[in-house]
N, C-alpha and C positions, 0 to 999 in steps of 0.2 A: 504494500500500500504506500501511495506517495502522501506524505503527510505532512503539511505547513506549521511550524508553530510559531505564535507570536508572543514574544516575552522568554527571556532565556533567564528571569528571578530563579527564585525557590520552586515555584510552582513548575514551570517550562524544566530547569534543569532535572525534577524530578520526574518528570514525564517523557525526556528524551531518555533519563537510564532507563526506565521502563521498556521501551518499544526501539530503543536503537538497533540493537540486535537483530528484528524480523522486517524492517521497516526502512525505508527512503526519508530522510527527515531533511528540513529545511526549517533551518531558525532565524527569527527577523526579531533583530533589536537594536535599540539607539548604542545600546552600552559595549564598546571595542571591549573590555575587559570579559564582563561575563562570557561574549563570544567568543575569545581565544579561549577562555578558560574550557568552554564545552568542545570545542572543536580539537582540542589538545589530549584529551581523555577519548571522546566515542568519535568515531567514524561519522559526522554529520555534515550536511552544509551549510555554512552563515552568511547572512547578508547584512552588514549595519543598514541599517535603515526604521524607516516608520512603518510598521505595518499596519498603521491606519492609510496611509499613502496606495491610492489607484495605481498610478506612476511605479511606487516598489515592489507592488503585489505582481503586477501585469509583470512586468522587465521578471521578475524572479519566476515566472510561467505558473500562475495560480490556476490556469486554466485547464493543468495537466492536475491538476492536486483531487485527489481523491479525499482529502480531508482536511479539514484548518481549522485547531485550536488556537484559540486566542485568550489569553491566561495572563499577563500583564497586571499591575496593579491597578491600571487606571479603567474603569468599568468601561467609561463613555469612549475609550479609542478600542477596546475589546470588540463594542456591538458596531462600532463603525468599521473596524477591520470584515469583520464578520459579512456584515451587508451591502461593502464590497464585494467580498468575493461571491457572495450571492448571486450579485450583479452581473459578475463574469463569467463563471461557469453554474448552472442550474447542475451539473453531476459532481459540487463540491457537500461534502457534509459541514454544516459548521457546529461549532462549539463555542460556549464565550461560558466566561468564568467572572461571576460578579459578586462583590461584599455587597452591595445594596440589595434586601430582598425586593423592594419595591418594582426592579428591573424585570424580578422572576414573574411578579401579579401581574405585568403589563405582556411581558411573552405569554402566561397561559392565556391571558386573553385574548393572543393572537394578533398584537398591534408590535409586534418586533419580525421582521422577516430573517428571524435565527432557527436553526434546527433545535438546538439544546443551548440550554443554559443552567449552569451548577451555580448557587449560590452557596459562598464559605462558609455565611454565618449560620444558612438553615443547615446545612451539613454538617458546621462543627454542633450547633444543639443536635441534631439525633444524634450524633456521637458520645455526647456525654449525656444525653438522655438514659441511652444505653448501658453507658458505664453505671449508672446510675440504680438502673434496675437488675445490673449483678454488679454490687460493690466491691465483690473482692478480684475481680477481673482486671487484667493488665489491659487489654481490648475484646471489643464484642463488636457484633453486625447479625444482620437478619435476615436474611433471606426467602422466595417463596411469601410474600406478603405478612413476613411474621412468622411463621410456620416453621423455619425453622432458624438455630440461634448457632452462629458459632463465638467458641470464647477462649479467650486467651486467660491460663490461670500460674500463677508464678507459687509454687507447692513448697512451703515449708514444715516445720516440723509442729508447728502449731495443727494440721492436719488430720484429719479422722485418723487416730491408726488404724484402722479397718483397710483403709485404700494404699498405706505405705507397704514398701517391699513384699505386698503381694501378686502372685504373677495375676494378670491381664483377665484370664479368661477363668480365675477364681474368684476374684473381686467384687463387690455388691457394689458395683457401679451403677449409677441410676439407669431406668431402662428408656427405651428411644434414643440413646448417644452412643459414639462411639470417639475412642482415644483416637484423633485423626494423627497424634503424633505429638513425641516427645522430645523436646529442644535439651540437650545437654549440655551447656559450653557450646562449641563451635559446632557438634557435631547434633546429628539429626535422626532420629528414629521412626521410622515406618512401623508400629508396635504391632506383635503376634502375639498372640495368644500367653507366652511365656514370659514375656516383658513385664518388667515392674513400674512404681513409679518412687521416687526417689526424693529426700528434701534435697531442694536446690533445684531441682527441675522447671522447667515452664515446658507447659502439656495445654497442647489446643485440642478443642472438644469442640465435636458438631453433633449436635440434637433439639430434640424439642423444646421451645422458650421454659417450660414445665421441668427438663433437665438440666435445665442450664443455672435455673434456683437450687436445684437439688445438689450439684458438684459446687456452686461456691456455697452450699453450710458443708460440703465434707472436708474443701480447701479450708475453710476457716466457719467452725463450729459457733454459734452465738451471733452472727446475722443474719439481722431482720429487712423487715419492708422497708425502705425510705419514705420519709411522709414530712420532711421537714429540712427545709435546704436553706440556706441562706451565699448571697450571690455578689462577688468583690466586683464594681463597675456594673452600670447601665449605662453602654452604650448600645451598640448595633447588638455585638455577639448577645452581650447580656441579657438585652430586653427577648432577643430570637428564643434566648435559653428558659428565659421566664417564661414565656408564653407556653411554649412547650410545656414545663414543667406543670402550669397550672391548668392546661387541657387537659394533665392525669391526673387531677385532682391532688398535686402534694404542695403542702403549704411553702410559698416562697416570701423571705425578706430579700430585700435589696440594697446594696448601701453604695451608693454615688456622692462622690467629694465636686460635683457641681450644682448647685442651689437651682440653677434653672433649668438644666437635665432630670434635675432628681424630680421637682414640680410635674415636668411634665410627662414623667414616664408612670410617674404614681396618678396622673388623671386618664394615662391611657392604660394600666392594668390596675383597675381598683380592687382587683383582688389577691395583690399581693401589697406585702408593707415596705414602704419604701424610706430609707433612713439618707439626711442631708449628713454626711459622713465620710471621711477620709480613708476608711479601716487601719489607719494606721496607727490609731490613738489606743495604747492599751485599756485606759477605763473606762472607752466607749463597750470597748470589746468585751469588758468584766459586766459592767451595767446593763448591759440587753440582751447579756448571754447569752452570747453570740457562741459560744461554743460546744452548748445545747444542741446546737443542728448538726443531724444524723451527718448532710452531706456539706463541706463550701469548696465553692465553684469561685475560682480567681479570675474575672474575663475581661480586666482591662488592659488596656490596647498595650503597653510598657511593660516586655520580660522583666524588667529590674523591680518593677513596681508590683506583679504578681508574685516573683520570688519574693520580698521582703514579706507582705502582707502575709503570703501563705503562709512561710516560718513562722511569722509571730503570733498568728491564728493558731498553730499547732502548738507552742510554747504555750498560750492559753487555754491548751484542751481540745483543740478540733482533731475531732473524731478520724476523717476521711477529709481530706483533701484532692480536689481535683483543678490543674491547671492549665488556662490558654498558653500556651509557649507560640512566640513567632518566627521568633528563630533556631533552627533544626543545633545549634551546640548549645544551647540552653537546654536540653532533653537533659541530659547529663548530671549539669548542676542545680537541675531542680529535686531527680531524685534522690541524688548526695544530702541534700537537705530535709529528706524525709516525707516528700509530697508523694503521696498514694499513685498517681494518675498523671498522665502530661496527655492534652492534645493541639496538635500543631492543626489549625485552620488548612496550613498549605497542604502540606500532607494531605490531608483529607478531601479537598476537592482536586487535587494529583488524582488519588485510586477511582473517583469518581467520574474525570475525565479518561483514565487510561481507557474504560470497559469499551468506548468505541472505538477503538483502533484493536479489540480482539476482535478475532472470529466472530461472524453476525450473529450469530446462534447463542453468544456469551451474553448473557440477562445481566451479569453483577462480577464485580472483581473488590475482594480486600486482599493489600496488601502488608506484610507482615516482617518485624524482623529486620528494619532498611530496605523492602522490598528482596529478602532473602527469598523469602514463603509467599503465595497466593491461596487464598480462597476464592473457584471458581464457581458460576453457577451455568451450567452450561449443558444445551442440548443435544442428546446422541442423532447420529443421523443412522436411516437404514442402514448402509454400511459399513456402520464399526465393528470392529471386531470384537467389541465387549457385547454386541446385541445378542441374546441369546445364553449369556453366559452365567455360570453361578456366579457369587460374591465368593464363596470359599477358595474357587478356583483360580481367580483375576492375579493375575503378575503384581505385584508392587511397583518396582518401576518409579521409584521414589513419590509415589502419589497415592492417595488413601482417598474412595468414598465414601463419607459419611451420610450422607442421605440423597434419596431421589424423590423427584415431585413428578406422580404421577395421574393426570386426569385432573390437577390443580390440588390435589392431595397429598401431604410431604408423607412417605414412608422413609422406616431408618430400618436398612434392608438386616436380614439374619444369613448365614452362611449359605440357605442353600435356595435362596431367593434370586430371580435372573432377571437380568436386565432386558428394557425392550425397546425398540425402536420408537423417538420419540419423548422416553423420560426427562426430565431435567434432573441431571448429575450436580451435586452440591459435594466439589472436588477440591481438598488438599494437597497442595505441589511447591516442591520448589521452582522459583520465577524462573529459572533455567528450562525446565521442563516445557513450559507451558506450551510451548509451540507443536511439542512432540505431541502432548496428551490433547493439543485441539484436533490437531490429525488423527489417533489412534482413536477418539470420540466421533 
């Protein structure tokens, strides 16, 4: 696939490691730096230029382009890039990438001539939506409309001993899941039957939302529901993540250090409490017991200002901490400092932009691990060679399925259950793989 992208940031440079390897890329950006910097590492092509620009779109042959993301920080040159190339080739896909949800309510209405548009902020709230509803999860996502849940869990010794150093296929693991694979250090486990699970592990598990409650109380025994969150910043992300939160009925405070932000977010969600507040004042944070809340969410816009804040929320007793990080080396020293949870906006609308440059047939991709691991969700065609076949029987082949949706149905297959033309495979792989396993599908 020939594939344009515009913006070689966090978001582009994560999308070109993604898809360089299978793919034709072309990357259009003002900044000489970023562009040597990608073109020095992957195999790509670079143009400085505007990719809002008719003029650098054409000259760089858009016309041949099979697809063009445009992923940029700037929303309004994204949808203009985009409705260029509209303009020029009707056989381009586009893609635009925007922080403003308001851009997303104007495309579903059908007044943006874009194919797709991801918005960060809605993406990053169900992301920690999710995190949210399995607390002790490193990362979660959905798939099959909710049907079915994969989850990242980091296993220590705190741990059911029930599920430690017992092998695989003796274990009272919840049923509908299956161990899609156990992360050990560098190295990776396709588990059988006689495999254990280990402290210090991280073990991804794909099963039903109903198992995915059930393995984080065995990860860590003594959690409950969430019903009480309290939220550092309303801004964009923030208010995205309130809303959410209170469409599932769990109680949200908010605390904004702007007096006319905070006025106006608390007249537009009168159902959460809204504090004029800096979170950075320790006897704010002792007097409204602020540390009472099961979950806090750090979501304003300044790494330095979510690290300090989170620290000193968990110096005061916070429970679970969950953090917006914007930049991909802040990951690091946030969880040096004892924050439960990071999620990175870029990251998250990256995986969400990759799934169209897979295979048409690919419904969903989470990416895992620096983009080490995939979760796919993806459709068998007549032809595979896994059509017909048992689960007991199927190769490994560094890839493990955990469940299949079939007739809009999520089943989580047993040994001697066969696959059939037509299922949707909800598939664990490393990102190496993928190319091989969309063929062998």
């Amino acid at each position: 696939m020939k594939i344009f992208i515009i913006g070689a940031g966090q978001v582009g440079a994560t999308i070109v490691e993604a898809l360089h390897d299978e793919h034709e890329l072309t990357v259009i950006d003002l900044d000489e730096e970023r562009l040597a910097a990608l073109s020095q590492r992957y195999d790509v092509a670079t143009i400085e230029g505007n990719g809002a620009s008719r003029r650098v779109l054409s000259a760089a042959g858009i016309t041949a382009a099979d697809l063009l993301i445009a992923c940029t920080s700037r929303d309004e040159s994204n949808i203009v890039a985009a409705m260029i190339s509209k303009a020029c080739s009707k056989r381009t896909t586009t893609v635009v990438r925007t922080t403003n949800p308001e851009y997303l309510e104007v495309w579903r209405e059908g007044q943006l001539d874009v194919d797709f548009i991801v918005s960060s902020e809605v993406e990053t709230a169900y992301a920690i939506s999710r995190t949210i509803a399995v607390p002790t999860a490193r990362q979660t996502d959905v798939f099959a409309d909710g049907q079915v849940q994969f989850v990242e869990f980091d296993v220590t010794v705190k741990a059911n001993p029930a599920l430690l150093g017992v092998p695989l296929r003796e274990a009272q693991i919840p049923p509908d899941s299956r161990v899609a694979a156990i992360i050990r250090g560098d190295q990776v486990v396709i588990p059988r039957g006689d495999e254990t699970i280990q402290p210090g592990d991280r073990i991804v598990v794909i099963g039903s939302p109903q198992a995915a409650q059930a393995w984080s109380a065995l990860i860590m025994p003594g959690t409950s529901k969430v019903t009480d969150v309290v939220i550092f910043g309303a801004g964009r992300a923030g208010t995205a993540i309130a809303r959410l939160l209170l469409e599932q009925e769990i109680g949200v405070r908010l605390i904004e250090a702007s007096r006319e932000r905070a006025r106006l977010v608390a007249a537009e969600l009168p159902d959460a409490r809204v504090y004029h507040a800096s979170g950075f004042d320790p006897d704010f944070l002792d007097r409204e017991r602020i540390a009472d809340a099961q979950v806090a969410i750090f979501a304003m816009r300044d790494d330095m200002k979510n690290h300090f804040a989170a620290a000193l929320a968990k110096v005061h007793g916070a429970r679970f901490a969950v953090a917006i990080v914007h930049e991909s080396t802040s990951v690091e020293v946030f969880e040096h400092a004892g924050i439960d949870v990071t999620v990175n906006p870029r990251q998250i609308t990256a995986e969400e932009i990759v799934r169209f440059a897979h295979d048409p047939r690919t419904q969903q991709v989470v990416m895992l691990e620096g983009d080490r691991f995939e979760v796919l969700d993806i459709t068998l065609r007549s032809g595979s060679e896994y059509v017909g076949m048992r689960f007991k029987d199927m190769p490994i082949r560094g890839s493990l399925i955990g469940a299949i949706v079939r007739d809009g149905t999520a089943v989580f297959p047993r040994g001697d259950d066969v696959l059939r033309a037509g299922d949707r495979a909800i598939i664990f792989t490393e990102s190496r793989r993928v190319p091989e396993v969309e063929r062998a599908l």
